[in-house]
C-alpha positions as CSV (number, residue, x, y, z in Angstrom):
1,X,15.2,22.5,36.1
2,X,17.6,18.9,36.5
3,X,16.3,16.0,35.5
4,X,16.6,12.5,36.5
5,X,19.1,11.5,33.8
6,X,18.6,7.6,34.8
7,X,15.4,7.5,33.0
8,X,14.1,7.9,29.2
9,X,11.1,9.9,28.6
10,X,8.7,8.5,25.3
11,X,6.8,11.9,24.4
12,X,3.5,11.1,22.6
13,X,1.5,13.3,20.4
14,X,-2.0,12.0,20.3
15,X,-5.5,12.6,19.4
16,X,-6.5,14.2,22.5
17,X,-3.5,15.5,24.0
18,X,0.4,15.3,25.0
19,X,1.3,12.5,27.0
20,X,4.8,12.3,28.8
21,X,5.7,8.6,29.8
22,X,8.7,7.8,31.4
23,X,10.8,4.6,31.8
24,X,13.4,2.8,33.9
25,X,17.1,1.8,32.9
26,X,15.9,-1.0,31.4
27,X,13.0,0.2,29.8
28,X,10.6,-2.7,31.1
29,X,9.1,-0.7,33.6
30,X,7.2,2.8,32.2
31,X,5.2,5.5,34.1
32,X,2.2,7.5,32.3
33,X,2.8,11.4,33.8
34,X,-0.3,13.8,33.8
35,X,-1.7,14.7,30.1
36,X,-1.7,18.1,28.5
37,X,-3.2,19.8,25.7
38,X,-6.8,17.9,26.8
39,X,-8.9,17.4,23.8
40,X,-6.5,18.9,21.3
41,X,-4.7,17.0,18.2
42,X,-0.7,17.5,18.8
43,X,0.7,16.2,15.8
44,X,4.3,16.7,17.1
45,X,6.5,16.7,20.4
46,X,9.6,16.7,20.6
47,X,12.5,18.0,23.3
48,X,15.1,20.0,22.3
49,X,18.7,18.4,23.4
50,X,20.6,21.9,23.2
51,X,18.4,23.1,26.5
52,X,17.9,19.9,29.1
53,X,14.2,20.2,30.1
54,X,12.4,22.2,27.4
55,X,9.9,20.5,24.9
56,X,8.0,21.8,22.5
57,X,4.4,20.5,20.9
58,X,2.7,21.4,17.7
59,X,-1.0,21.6,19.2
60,X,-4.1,21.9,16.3
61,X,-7.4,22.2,17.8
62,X,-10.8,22.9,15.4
63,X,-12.2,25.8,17.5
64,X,-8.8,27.7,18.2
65,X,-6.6,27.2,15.5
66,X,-3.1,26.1,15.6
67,X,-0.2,26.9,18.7
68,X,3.1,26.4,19.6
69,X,3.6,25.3,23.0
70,X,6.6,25.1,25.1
71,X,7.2,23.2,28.2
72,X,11.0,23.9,30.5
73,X,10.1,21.6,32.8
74,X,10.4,18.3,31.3
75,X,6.9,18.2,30.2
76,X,5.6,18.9,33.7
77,X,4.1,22.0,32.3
78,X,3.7,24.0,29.5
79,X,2.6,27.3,28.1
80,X,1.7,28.7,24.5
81,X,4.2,31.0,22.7
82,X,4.1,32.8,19.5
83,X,2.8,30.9,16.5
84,X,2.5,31.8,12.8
85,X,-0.6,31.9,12.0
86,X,-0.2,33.7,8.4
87,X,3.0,33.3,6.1
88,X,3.8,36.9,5.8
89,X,6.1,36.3,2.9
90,X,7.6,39.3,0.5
91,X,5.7,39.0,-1.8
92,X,2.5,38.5,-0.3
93,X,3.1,41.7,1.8
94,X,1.6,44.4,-0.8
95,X,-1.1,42.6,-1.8
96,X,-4.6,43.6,-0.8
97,X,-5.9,40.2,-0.4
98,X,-4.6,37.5,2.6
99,X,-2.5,35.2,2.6
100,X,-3.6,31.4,3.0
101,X,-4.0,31.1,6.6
102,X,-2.2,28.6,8.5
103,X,-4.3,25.0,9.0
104,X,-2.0,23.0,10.9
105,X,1.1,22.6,12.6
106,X,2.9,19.0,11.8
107,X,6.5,19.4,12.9
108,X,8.9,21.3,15.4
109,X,12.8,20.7,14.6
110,X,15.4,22.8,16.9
111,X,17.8,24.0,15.1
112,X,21.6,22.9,14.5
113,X,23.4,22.8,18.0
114,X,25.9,26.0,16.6
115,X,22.9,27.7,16.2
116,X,21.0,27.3,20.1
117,X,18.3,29.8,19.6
118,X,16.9,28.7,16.2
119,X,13.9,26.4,15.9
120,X,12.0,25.5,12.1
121,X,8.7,24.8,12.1
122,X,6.3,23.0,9.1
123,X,3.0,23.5,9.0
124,X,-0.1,23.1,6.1
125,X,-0.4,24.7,3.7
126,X,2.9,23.4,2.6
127,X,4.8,26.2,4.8
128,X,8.0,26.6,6.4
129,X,8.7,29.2,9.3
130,X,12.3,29.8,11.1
131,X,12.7,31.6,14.6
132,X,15.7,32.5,16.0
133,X,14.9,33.2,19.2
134,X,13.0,29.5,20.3
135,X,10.0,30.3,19.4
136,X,9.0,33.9,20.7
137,X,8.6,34.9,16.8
138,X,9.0,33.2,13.4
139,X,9.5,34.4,10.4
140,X,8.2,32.8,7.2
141,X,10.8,30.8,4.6
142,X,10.1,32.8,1.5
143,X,12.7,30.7,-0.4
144,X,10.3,27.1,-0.2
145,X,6.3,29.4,0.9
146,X,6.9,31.2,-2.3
147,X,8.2,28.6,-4.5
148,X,7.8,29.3,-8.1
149,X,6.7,25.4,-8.6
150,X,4.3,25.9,-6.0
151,X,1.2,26.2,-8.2
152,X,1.7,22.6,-9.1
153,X,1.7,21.3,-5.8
154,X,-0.9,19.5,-4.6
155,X,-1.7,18.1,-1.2
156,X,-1.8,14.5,0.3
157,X,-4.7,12.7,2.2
158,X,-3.8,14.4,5.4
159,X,-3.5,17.8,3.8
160,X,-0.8,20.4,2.3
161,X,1.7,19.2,5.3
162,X,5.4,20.1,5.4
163,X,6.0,17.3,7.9
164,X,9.7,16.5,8.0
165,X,12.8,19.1,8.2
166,X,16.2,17.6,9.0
167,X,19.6,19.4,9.3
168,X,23.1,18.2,8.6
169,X,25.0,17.6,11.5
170,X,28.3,18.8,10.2
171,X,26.6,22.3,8.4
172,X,23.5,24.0,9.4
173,X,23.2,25.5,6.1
174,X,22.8,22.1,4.5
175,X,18.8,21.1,5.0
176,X,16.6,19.1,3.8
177,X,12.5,19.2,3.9
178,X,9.5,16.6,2.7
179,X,6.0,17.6,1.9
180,X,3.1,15.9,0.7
181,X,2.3,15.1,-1.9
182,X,5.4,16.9,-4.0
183,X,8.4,15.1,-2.2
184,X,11.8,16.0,-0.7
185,X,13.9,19.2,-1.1
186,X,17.7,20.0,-0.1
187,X,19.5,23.4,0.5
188,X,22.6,24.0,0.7
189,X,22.9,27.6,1.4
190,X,20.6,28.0,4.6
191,X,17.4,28.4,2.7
192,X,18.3,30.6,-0.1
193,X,17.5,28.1,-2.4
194,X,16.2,24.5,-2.9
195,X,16.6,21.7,-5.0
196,X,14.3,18.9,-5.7
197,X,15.6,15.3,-4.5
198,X,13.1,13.1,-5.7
199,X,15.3,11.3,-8.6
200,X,14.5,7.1,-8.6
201,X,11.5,7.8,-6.1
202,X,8.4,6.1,-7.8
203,X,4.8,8.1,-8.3
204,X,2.2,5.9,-9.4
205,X,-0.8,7.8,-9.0
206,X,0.6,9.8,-11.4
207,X,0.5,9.7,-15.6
208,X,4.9,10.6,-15.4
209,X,5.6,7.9,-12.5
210,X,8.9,9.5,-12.2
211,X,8.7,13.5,-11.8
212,X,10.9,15.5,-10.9
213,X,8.1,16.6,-8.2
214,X,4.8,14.9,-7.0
215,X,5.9,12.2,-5.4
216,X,3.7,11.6,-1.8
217,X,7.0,11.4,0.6
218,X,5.8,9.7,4.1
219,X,9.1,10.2,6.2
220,X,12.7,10.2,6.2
221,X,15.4,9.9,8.5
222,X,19.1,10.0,8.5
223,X,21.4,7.0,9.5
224,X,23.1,8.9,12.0
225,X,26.7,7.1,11.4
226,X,26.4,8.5,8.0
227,X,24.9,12.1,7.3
228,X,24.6,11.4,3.9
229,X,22.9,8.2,3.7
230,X,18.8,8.4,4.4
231,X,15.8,6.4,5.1
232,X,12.6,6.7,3.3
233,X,9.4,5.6,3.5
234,X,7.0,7.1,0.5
235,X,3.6,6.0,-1.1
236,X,5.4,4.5,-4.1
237,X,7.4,2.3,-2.0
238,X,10.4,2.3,0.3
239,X,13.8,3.7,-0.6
240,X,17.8,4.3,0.6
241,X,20.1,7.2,-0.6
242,X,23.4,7.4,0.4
243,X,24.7,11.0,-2.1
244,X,22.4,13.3,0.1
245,X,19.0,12.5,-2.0
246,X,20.7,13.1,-5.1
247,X,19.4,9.5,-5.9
248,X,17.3,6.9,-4.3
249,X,17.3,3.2,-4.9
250,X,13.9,1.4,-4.0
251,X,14.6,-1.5,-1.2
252,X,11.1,-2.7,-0.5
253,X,10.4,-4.6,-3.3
254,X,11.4,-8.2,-1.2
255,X,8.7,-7.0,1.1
256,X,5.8,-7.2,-2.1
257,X,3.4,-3.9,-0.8
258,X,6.0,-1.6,0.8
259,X,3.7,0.9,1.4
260,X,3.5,2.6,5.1
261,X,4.4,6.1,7.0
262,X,7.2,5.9,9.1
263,X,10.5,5.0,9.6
264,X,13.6,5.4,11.9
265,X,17.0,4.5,12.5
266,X,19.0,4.1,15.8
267,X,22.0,5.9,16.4
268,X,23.7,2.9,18.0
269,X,22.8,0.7,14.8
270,X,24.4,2.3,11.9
271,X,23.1,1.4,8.5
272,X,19.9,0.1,10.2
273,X,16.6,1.3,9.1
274,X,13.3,0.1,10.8
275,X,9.8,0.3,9.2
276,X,6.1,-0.9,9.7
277,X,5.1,-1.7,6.4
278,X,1.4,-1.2,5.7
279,X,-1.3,-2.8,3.3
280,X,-1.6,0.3,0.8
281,X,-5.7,-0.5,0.7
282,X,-6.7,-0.4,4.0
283,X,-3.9,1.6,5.9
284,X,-3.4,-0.9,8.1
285,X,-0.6,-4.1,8.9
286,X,-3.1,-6.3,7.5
287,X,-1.4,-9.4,8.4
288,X,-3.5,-10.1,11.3
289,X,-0.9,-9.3,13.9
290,X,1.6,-6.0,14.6
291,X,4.8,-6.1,13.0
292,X,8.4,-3.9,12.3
293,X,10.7,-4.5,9.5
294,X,14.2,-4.1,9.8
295,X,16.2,-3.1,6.6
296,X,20.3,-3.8,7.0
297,X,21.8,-1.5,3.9
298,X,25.3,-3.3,4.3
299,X,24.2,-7.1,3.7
300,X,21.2,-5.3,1.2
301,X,19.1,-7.9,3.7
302,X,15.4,-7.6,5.4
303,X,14.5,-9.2,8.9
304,X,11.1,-9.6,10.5
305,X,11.4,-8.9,14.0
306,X,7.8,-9.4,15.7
307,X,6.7,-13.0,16.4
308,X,3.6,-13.7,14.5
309,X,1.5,-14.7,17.6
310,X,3.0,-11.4,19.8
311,X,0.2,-8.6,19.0
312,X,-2.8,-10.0,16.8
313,X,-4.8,-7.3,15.2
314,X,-4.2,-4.6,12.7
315,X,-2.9,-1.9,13.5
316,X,-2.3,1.6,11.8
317,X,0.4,4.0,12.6
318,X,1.3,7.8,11.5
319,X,4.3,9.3,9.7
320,X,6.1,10.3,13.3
321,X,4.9,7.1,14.7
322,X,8.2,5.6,15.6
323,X,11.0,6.7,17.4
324,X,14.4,5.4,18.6
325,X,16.8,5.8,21.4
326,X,20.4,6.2,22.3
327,X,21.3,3.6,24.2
328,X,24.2,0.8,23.3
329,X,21.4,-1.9,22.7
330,X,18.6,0.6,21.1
331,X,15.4,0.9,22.6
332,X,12.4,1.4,19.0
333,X,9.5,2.6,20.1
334,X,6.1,2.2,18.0
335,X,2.4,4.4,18.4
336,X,-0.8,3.3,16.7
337,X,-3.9,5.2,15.4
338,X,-5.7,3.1,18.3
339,X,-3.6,4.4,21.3
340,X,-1.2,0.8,21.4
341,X,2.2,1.7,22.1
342,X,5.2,-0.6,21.7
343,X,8.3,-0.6,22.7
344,X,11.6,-2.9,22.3
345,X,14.6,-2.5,24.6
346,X,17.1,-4.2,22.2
347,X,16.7,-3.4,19.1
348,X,14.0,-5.2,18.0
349,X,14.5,-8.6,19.7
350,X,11.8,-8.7,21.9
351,X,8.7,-6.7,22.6
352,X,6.2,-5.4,24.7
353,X,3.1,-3.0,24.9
354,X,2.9,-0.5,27.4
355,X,-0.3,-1.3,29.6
356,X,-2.0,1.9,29.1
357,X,-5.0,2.5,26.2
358,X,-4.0,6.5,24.9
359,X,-6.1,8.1,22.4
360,X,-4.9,7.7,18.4
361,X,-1.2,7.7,18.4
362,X,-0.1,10.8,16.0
363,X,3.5,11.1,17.0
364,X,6.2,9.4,19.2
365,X,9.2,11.1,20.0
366,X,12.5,10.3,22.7
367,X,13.9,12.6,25.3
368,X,17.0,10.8,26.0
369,X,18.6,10.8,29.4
370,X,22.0,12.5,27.9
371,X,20.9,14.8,25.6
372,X,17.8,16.0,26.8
């Protein structure tokens, strides 16, 4: 179905349900569309820019279980297709006893755009699934469910979640995946294999603050003028690698407690990274008012963008809590755990809250006008 291709979308995944809110040119002026998935937790929403129109939620509710839904409409509707509820991996299939089932679904990622038909999906406990036909059946990704590390892995304080899967631009073989609490894994072969990519990352809950595994990754993104330089925000701090993971270098340290959950980066401000850094007791800004961080990895430099007086309060925000656009002057857009969203239409100048109170903020996620 067309879409108006004048106006962004902001796709929120909240405590009770998907909400689709859509925005002028100049992004001062947004619209709250009808909610779906009433009463359910979607963790993740997210449209997929290969096929204009579809969108696709990761929806966990406590009666029912887990679902994939799928919307071709822009949002307008959707409807439930297949989802994995057990990872039927080789070499669970001749035993006599079940598999873990599935407890919840955390992430939906379609698939490279030389592959249209391929979707990855991350769910607790510490699972990956691939389909390759969007999401009509999945199939479970032996290489990482059946790690022989596994036994060691233990999960974070929201669970056993594989909650970020991101795929090179240039090679769809080349992925990368973070789980909590055991950290960040590349492949280079399509899934065949993984290596760990946790090397400088710090874990101090932990006896061996520097593992190999067991670090409690939050999020990470790519700088999308270079695919081999990321973004990440962990417990132990917040970190920069630009040699594909291979090594990180801590950033945060200007900021004192870098702890927090999310981060982004524009693709119209390369070597830009923007995070909400959190007080690591209480979850929460702490400082008495909202605030982003902007990190810029060529002058090695930290800016505080939000006015002290702006938004007081503290506020909390989850791992998918931020998203970003791609327009020229780059829109960043910012859920909390108590339904405030903001949004900035020029990269972090100025802000605003959108005048609608939505239930806890789990995930925020763009539908941009040219690519979806």
């Amino acid at each position: 179905m067309p879409e108006r291709r004048s106006r962004i979308q902001i796709l929120l995944g909240t405590r009770k349900g998907t909400f689709v809110v859509e925005g002028d040119t100049r992004r001062h002026s947004w619209r709250v569309g009808r909610r779906a998935h009433e009463g359910d937790e979607v963790y993740h929403v997210v449209a997929d820019p290969r096929h204009p129109g579809s969108r696709y939620a990761a929806v966990n509710n406590g009666f029912w279980g887990p679902a994939v839904h799928r919307s071709q409409d822009g949002g307008r509707t959707w409807k439930e297709i297949a989802t994995p509820l057990l990872p039927r991996t080789k070499a669970r299939r001749n035993r006599t006893h079940p598999s873990a089932p599935v407890a919840n679904l955390w992430h939906i990622e379609p698939g490279h755009p030389r592959e249209p038909n391929v979707l990855f999906l991350g769910a607790d406990p510490h699972l990956l699934f691939r389909s390759d036909d969007l999401g009509r059946s999945w199939e479970s990704v032996d290489s990482i469910n059946e790690h022989p590390a596994r036994k060691d892995w233990a999960p974070g304080a929201g669970g056993a979640c594989l909650h970020t899967i991101l795929i090179d631009p240039r090679d769809p073989k080349r992925m990368y995946v973070g789980l909590s609490a055991v950290g960040t894994f590349r492949t280079e072969n399509g899934g065949r294999s993984w290596t760990p990519t946790n090397k400088g990352v710090l874990a101090p809950f932990l006896p061996n603050k520097h593992p190999e595994t067991g670090q409690c990754v939050h999020h990470v993104v790519p700088d999308a003028a270079n695919p081999d330089t990321f973004y990440r925000q962990d417990h132990g701090g917040m970190y920069v690698s630009h040699d594909r993971m291979d090594r990180w270098i801590r950033i945060g340290r200007p900021l004192g407690d870098d702890f927090g959950f999310c981060v982004a980066s524009p693709s119209a401000a390369p070597g830009r990274a923007y995070f909400v850094r959190l007080d690591g007791r209480d979850r929460t800004t702490g400082i008495g008012h909202f605030q982003v961080q902007e990190w810029n990895d060529e002058r090695q430099k930290w800016r505080t963008l939000v006015h002290p007086n702006a938004f007081p309060g503290h506020y909390a925000v989850h791992r998918e809590g931020m998203a970003t656009d791609n327009r020229e002057e780059p829109g960043i857009y910012v859920g909390t755990t108590t339904g405030h969203l903001f949004v900035s239409s020029d990269g972090g100048s100025s802000w605003r809250q959108v005048p609608f109170g939505f239930p806890g903020i789990h995930s925020v996620s763009v539908a941009n006008p040219s690519t979806g």
